[in-house]
Each structure stands twice: as C-alpha cells, then as structure tokens.
C-alpha positions, 0 to 999 in steps of 0.5 A, spaced: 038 210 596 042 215 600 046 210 605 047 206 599 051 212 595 054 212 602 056 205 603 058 205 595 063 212 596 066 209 603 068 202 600 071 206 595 076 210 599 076 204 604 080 201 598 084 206 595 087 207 602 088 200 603 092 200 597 096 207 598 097 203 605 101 197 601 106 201 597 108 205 604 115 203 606 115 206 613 111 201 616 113 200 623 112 208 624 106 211 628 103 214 622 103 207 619 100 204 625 095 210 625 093 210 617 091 202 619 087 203 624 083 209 621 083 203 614 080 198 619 075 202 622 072 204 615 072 197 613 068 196 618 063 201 618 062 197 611 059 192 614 055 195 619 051 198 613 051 192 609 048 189 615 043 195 615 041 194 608 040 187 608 044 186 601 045 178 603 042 173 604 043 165 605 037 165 603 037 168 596 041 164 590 047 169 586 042 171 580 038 175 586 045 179 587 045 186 583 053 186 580 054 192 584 054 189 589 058 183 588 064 188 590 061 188 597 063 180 598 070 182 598 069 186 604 071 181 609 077 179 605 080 185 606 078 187 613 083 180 615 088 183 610 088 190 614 087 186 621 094 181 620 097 189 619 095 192 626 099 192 632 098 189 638 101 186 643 097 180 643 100 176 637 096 170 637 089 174 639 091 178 633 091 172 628 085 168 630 081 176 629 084 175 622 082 168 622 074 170 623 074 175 617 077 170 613 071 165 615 066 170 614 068 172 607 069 164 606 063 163 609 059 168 604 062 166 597 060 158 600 052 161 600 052 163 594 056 157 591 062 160 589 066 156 591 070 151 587 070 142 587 077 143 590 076 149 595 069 147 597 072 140 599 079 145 603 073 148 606 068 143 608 076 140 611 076 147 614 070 147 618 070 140 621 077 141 624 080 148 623 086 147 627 088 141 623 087 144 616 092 145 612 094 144 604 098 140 605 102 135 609 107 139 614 111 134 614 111 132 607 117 137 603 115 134 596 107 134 597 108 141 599 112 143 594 108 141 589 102 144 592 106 151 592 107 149 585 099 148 583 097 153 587 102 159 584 100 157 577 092 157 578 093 164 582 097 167 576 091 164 571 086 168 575 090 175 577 092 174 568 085 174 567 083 180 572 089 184 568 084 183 562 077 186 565 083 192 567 085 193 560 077 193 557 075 197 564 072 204 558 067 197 556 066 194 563 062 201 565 057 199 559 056 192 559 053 189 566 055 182 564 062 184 563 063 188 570 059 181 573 065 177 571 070 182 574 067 182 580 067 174 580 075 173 578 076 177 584 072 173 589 075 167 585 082 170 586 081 172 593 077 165 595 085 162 593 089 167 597 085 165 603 086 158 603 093 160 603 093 165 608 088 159 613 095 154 612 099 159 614 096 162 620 094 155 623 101 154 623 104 160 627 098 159 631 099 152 633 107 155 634 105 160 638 100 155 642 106 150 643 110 155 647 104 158 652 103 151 654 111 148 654 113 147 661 118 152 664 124 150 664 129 147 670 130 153 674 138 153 675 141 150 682 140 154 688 146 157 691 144 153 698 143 147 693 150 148 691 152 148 697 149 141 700 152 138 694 160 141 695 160 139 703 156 132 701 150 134 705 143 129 705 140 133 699 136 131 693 141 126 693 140 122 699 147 121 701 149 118 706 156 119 706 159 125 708 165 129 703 172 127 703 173 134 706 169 133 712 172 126 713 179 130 714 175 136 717 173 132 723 179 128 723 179 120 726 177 123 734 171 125 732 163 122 734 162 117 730 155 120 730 151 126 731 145 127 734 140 125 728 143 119 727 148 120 721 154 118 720 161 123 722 166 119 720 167 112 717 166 105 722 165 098 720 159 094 724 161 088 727 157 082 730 161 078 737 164 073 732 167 077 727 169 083 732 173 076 736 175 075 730 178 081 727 182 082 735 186 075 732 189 079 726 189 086 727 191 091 723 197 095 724 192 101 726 185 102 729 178 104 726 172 106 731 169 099 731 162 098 734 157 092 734 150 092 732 148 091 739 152 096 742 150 101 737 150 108 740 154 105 746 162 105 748 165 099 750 169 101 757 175 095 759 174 090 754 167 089 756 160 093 756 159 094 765 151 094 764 147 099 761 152 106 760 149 113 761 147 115 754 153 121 751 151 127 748 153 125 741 153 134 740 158 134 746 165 133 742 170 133 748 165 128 751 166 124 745 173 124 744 174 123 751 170 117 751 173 114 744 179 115 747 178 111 753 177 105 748 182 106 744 187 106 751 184 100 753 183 097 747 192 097 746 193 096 753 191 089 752 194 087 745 201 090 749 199 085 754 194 079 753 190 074 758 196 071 764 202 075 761 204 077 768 202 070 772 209 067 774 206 062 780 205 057 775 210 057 771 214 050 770 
C-alpha cells in the first residue's frame, strides 16, 4: 500500500512538471535541458514500480484493471513525449528512444482491446513493417491531405469530450464509472496522437538514414590534377597528344619521342611506298617523318646503313644533332637529284 501511495504521488508530480514544462518558452536553456532530464527520470522510476506492483498483465482482461489505475497506461505515452525533448547530440538514436515508448504504450492498450477497428489495423501495419508505416501515401498530396483532415476532426471530438469530464471533475471523485471514462478518453486521445507522432518520426528517420548512407561527394580536383590537365599530361584522360604549349615549347627540333615512348612532338608514320610517294610532291617544308620499320631509328644518307646504334632519346642535343643531320641531307638531294652532275653522257 505504501509503494502504491508512493507510486500515486510520484505520477502526480511527474505530470504537473511535464505540463509546467510545455508552457515554458526558454527552451533551449540549460535549465530547461535539466527540468526534462529530471521529468524523464521520475517517469521512469514509475515504471520500475509498475513493474514491482505487477499492476498489468496480458493475461488479464480490462475489467480486472481498478479505475485508478487505468492512468498508469498513459505513462509510456508521456515518457516518449519528454524523450522527443531531450538533448542529445544523436538525433536519429534519440528518436528510435522515442519510438520504443510509443510501441510499448501501444503495445499495452492493444492488450486490453482498447484499440479502435481503424487503429487496430494502423497498428497491426505498424508491427509487420515499422519503417514503411505510414498514414497515408507520402507521395500522394491529396490522400494526405484528407487523412490530416479526419484525423484533426476525430482528435477534436476526443479532446471535446475530455473537456466534459473536466467541467464535471467535483462528480468524477464520487462516481467510479465516470472517473473510468475519463481515463478511457484519454488512452483513446493519446492512442491517436501516437499514430501521428509514428508517421512523423519514421519520416525524419528515413531522412536522416538517407543522409548517413548517401556516397560522399566528388572530392574537388587536386592541385597535381589540375596540372596534368593544364600541360596535357596522361591523366585520367589517357591523352596521348601533348598541349599546344608543349608543341611551341619544344619547338620543331626536339626528339620526337621520349625515353618511355610518347610522343614529343607531332610526326606522321609512313610506310616505303608512300614516303617515295610523298618525296615526288613535296611540300614547301619538312615535318620529321618515320617509317613504321624505321621507328626508333634515324634515317643517315638517304638510306638506313645497317643496324644504327640506339640514341638516348632523354639526350636532347644528340637528338637535335641527329634530326638535323637528316634534314641536311634530306635538302641536299631535293637541291640535287640522281645524275644532276654527269656530263659524259650527254648528247
């Protein structure tokens, strides 16, 4: 009896400082913060001592529940209320807290058959798929719409009703049966807002779980990236053909490869036919020109002389010399074709 005076006295004031707590404006204050905590806690040590007491039981039926302590239902309710208030740094853990009072006070009034055809089937929806529980189609605005419409309607007739056994409270202390339908319009108005509150956590829990699991985003380019990019460097590109400002860079005279085989500057690959070709109508000026066969090789007096020793390709100058040995000859014999100079023969 005396932890049942005790348990009577400490819901009271649990419920009066909740409801001191909702008319408070300072709510981002550390007193607030502190006033919650403190709410919560004595919430709490409510249902350790309903758990004591043993004062329900899915084995008994409704009428086995004294009206008194039919209050004792709503306690889960407002434990979730308070939890939703709480500060923490966790959002999404705060919220599944929430979630698991509101399935317990759920849970309890399903026991007892208090819940409603309509909600019994929200609940029964709730249960086999929590996440996708909803009230309506998320993406349906009218179904929506209307759904927000019937349920501010049925929440008015309850809290109209609550607002009678309010005015008659001096009759509600001497008549059991009228303090039991009070208690029952409020599990009835509370079972109501829960389904409201259920839609609207899963959504902002489905938000906030989309943003843990979304990919990062593209990383900006790099400043070695940019530069690959600027002097036509390989890259992620796979560019073959260097920048223009490399082609003016290194000018006509340079290598035409490098050590790792790409290009330095640009030069047309020939086979014998069309190189003989090409040496009939030449253009006014000269571009490097290798074979297939002679890749790798410079071509000395007109003619490859064997098998050349290799050139460093990293050695500029031998390069350039070796490119300009070829080009000196190449004009020697346009300026002077095969039997030019042969007057023994002549007519």
């Amino acid at each position: 009896m005396e932890q049942s005076q005790t348990l009577r006295s400490l819901f009271t004031s649990a419920i009066e400082k909740k409801s001191s707590l909702e008319s408070r404006g300072d709510t981002n204050s550390d007193a607030y913060r502190n006033d919650v905590n403190q709410t919560i806690e004595k919430f709490q040590e409510c249902q350790r001592q309903i758990g004591i007491l043993s004062l329900f039981s899915s084995n008994e039926s409704l009428d086995d529940v004294s009206s008194g302590d039919l209050k004792y239902m709503t306690l889960e309710y407002f434990l979730a209320e308070l939890i939703q208030r709480s500060p923490s740094s966790d959002r999404e853990a705060l919220l599944r807290r929430a979630l698991e009072q509101y399935e317990k006070f759920l849970t309890r009034v399903d026991e007892y058959g208090l819940l409603p055809k309509g909600d019994k089937s929200l609940f029964d929806g709730y249960v086999a798929n929590p996440s996708a529980f909803t009230l309506a189609p998320v993406n349906d605005a009218a179904a929506r719409r209307d759904t927000k419409v019937r349920r501010f309607r049925e929440e008015k007739e309850l809290k109209q009703k609550l607002e009678y056994f309010a005015r008659n409270e001096a009759q509600l202390q001497s008549d059991d049966e009228e303090t039991r339908m009070l208690y029952l319009a409020e599990i009835q108005l509370y079972v109501h807002q829960t389904f409201q509150a259920l839609d609207m956590l899963l959504q902002e829990l489905n938000m906030l779980s989309a943003m843990r699991n979304a990919p990062p985003p593209d990383h900006p380019p790099t400043e070695d990236d940019r530069q690959r990019r600027t002097l036509g460097g390989l890259g992620d590109s796979d560019r073959l053909d260097p920048s223009l400002s490399q082609l003016l860079g290194s000018g006509r005279n340079g290598p035409l490869l490098n050590s790792k085989g790409r290009p330095m500057q640009p030069f047309t690959l020939l086979d014998r036919r069309t190189q003989l070709q090409q040496g009939v109508f030449r253009s006014g000026h000269n571009l490097p020109t290798m074979t297939i066969d002679e890749r790798g090789n410079i071509l000395q007096g007109g003619e490859q002389s064997g098998i050349q020793p290799e050139v460093d390709e990293d050695d500029f100058d031998k390069a350039d010399e070796e490119t300009m040995k070829a080009r000196a000859w190449d004009e020697y014999v346009e300026a002077n074709p095969k039997g030019a100079g042969n007057t023994l023969n002549r007519g």
